[in-house]
N, C-alpha and C positions, 0 to 999 in steps of 0.2 A: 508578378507572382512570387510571394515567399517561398523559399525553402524553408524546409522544416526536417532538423536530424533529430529520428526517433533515436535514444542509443539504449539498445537492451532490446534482445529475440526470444524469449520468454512469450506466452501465452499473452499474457498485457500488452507489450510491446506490438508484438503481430496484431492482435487486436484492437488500437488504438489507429495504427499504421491502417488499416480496413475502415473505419471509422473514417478517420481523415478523407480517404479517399471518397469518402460518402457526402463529406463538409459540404456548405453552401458557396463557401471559397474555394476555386482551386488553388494548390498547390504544388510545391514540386519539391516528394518525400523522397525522403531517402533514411532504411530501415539497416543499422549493424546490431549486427549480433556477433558474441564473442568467440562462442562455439562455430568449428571449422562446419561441424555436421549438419546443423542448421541452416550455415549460410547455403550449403550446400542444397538442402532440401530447396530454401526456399528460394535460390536460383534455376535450380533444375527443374522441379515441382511447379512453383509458384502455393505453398504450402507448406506448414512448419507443423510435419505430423510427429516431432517429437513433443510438441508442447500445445501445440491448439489444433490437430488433425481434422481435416473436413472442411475448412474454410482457404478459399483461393483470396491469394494476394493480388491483386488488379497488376499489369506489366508496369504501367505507370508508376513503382514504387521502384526505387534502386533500391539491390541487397548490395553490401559491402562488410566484408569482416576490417576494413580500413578507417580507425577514429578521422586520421587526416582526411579521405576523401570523402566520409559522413559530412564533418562541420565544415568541409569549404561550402563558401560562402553562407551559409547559415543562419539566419535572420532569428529560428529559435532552434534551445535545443531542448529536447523534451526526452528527459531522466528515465526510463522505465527497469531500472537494475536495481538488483536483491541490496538492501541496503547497507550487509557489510561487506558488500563490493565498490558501495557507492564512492567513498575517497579517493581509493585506487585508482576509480575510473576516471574522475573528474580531474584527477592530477595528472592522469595521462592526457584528457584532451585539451588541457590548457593550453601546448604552443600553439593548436591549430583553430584554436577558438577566434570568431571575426570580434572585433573591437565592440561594434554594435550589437552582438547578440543577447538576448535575452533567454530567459532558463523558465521552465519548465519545470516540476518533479512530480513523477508521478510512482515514486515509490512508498508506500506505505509501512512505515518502520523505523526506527531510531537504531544510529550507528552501537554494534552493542559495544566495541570497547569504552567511546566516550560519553558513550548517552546522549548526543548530539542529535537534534532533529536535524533532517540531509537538507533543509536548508540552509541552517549554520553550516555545513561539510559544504555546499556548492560556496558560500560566501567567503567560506578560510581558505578553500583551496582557487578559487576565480580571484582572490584575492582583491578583493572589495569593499569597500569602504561603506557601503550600506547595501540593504537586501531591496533594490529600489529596481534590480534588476531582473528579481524571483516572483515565481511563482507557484504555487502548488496544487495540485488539480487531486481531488479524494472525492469520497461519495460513492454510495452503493450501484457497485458496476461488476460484474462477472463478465471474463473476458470472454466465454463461450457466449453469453448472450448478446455483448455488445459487439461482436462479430457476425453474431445473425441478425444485426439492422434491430432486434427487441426494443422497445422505447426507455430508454434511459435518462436519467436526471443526477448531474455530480455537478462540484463546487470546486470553483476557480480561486483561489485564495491570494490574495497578495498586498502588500504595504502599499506601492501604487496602485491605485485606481486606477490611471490610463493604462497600464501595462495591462491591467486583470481585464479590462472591456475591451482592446485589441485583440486577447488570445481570445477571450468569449465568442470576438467575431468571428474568428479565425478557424476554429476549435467546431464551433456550433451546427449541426445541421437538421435532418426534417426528423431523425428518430433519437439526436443525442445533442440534450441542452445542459446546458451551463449558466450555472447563478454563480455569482460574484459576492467578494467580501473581504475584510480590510483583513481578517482574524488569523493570519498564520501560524501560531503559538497553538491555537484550540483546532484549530485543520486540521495540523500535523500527529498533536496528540493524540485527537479520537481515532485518525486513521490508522496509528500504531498501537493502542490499547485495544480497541476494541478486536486485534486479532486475539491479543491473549485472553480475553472473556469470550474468545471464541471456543476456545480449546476448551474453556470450562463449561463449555456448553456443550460441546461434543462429549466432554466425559460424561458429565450427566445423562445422556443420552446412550454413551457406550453402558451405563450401568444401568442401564432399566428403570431407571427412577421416574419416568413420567414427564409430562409436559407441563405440572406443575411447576415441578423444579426447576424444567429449563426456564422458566416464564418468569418465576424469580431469580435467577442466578440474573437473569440477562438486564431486569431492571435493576439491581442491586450492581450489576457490573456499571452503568451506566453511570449512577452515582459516582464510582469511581471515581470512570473516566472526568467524569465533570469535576468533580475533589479538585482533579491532580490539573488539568488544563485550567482551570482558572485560578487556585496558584502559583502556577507558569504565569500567569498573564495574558490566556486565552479568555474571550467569552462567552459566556455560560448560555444564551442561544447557539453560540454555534453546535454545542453539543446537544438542543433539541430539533436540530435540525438535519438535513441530507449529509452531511459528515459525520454528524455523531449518531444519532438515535437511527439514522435510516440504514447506517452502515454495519452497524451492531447487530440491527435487527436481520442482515441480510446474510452477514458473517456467522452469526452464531446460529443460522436456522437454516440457511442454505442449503441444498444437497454438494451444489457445484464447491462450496467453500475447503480450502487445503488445510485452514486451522481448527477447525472445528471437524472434518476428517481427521487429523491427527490427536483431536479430545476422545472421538470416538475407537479409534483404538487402544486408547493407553485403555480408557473404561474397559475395555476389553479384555486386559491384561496383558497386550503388546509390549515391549518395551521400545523405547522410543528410538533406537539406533537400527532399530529392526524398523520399525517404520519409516525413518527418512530414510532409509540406506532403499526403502523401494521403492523413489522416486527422485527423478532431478528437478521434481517441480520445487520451490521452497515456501515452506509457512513462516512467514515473518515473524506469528507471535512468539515462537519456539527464541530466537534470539531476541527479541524485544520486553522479553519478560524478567529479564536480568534488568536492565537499562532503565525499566519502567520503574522498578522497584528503587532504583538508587534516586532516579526523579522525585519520589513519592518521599523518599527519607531526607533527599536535601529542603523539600519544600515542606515536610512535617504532616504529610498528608500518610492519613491510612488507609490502606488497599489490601485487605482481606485478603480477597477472591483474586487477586494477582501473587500474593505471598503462596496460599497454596499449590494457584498451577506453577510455579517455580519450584518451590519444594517436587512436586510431583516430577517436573521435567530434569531437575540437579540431584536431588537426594534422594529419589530412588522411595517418595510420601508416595503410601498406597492410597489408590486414587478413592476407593471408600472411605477410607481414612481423612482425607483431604475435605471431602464434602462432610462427613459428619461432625468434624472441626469448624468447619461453616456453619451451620445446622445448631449447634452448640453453645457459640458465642453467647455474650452478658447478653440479657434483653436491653431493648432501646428502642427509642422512637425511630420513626422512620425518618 
């Protein structure tokens, strides 16, 4: 029986952790979270009603706020932390990492000081020689649903093949499947862009503008994303596929989604410190939209509708403003 350390108690993380326990493999989980409060609930409780309320964690799952007693013996370890925690976390559990381990990430976000996709961050800080040991799991998943058993479909991403059809076995059960793919570069990308074409979907939404607008903001964001990951060096299926196109679509139209909540307040006229300040959940596009932007300028690509919701979230661009600057642009083919 594998172990398997989930690390990160977050709505994902719990949710994932529930999941697992549903696998067609058993396992033997064990779920840290960093917050004392959490570990707390979800040892006393067997429930994390600060961040996914209403869903019981099965006893079968160890809580532990301890990296060393999470990664002992640890066959994998599966990432589910906000990604400019990702570093810090991964440098702390380096001494306790087993030699054979394999990784996991399931955070959807690029590190915002270096622009790093967090599987460059596991490779610098695991101190590796090739990403031969990663893997990256994205695809449209809301953790409230994938916690209710809802049938779900996300992608396993990784440079080995054997690694990515092991976690697939591993991973896979009767209401939550995994497809596989070599593509790490365009996984990682769609999964952190398409937060911030989330938010610009929300705003449009916060401003009344109609489901036209959402409808094109969201295929014109998609472009984007595809611009900028093949670029990169990602492939340009993968962003018509369950990472790109189905994540997009689920981010930016969702009710359950936190970036596309945080589009529809600013439309509102919220200011945005007033919006994260009322929650400890976090929207990864809000820091990935900086990051994204320096990807898009080192690779020569242009990205609109990510330059606006930046301006909107740093400089204080009224969010009408933002959109009728879209709205405005030279004509052009499609």
């Amino acid at each position: 029986m594998k172990k398997i350390a989930i690390i990160g108690g977050g709505a994902w993380g719990t949710a994932l952790a529930i999941a697992l326990t549903r696998a067609s493999r058993a396992h033997q989980l064990t779920l840290w979270a960093h917050s004392a409060d959490v570990v707390e609930a979800l040892s006393a409780r067997r429930m994390n009603d600060i961040y996914l309320p209403g869903f019981e964690l099965s006893t079968e799952v160890e809580i532990t706020g301890s990296l060393e007693k999470a990664l002992a013996g640890a066959g994998i370890v599966l990432g589910v932390m906000p990604s400019a925690h990702a570093r810090k976390l991964y440098r702390a559990m380096l001494p306790f990492i087993e030699p054979s381990s394999n990784f996991v990430s399931a955070t959807k976000g690029l590190e915002p000081d270096t622009h790093a996709r967090i599987s460059e961050v596991i490779a610098q800080e695991m101190e590796m020689d090739s990403s031969s040991r990663i893997a990256v799991l994205s695809g449209p998943s809301f953790a409230r649903e994938v916690a209710a058993g809802d049938p779900t479909a996300v992608v396993l991403a990784s440079a080995d093949a054997k690694l990515a059809s092991e976690v697939q076995e591993e991973f896979s059960g009767p209401r939550f499947r995994l497809y596989t793919n070599e593509d790490v570069i365009g996984t990682e990308i769609a999964g952190a862009v398409k937060n911030v074409i989330a938010i610009a979907a929300g705003i449009c939404t916060g401003l009344e503008l109609g489901t036209n607008a959402v409808a094109a903001l969201v295929t014109r964001g998609l472009a984007e994303m595809t611009r900028l990951a093949v670029a990169l060096g990602g492939h340009r299926e993968t962003l018509s596929g369950l990472a790109g196109v189905g994540d997009l679509i689920l981010t930016a139209t969702g009710e359950l989604s936190r970036n596309r909540t945080v589009g529809i307040e600013l439309g509102k006229g919220r200011e945005l410190n007033e919006i994260l300040g009322s929650t400890r959940r976090v929207a990864e596009g809000v820091g990935s939209a900086a990051a994204t932007l320096e990807l898009a300028r080192r690779a020569g690509v242009e990205m609109p509708i990510t330059e606006q919701v930046q301006a909107v979230l740093t400089a204080g661009r009224v969010t009408r403003d933002a959109i009728r600057e879209l709205m405005e642009r030279r004509l052009k083919q499609e």
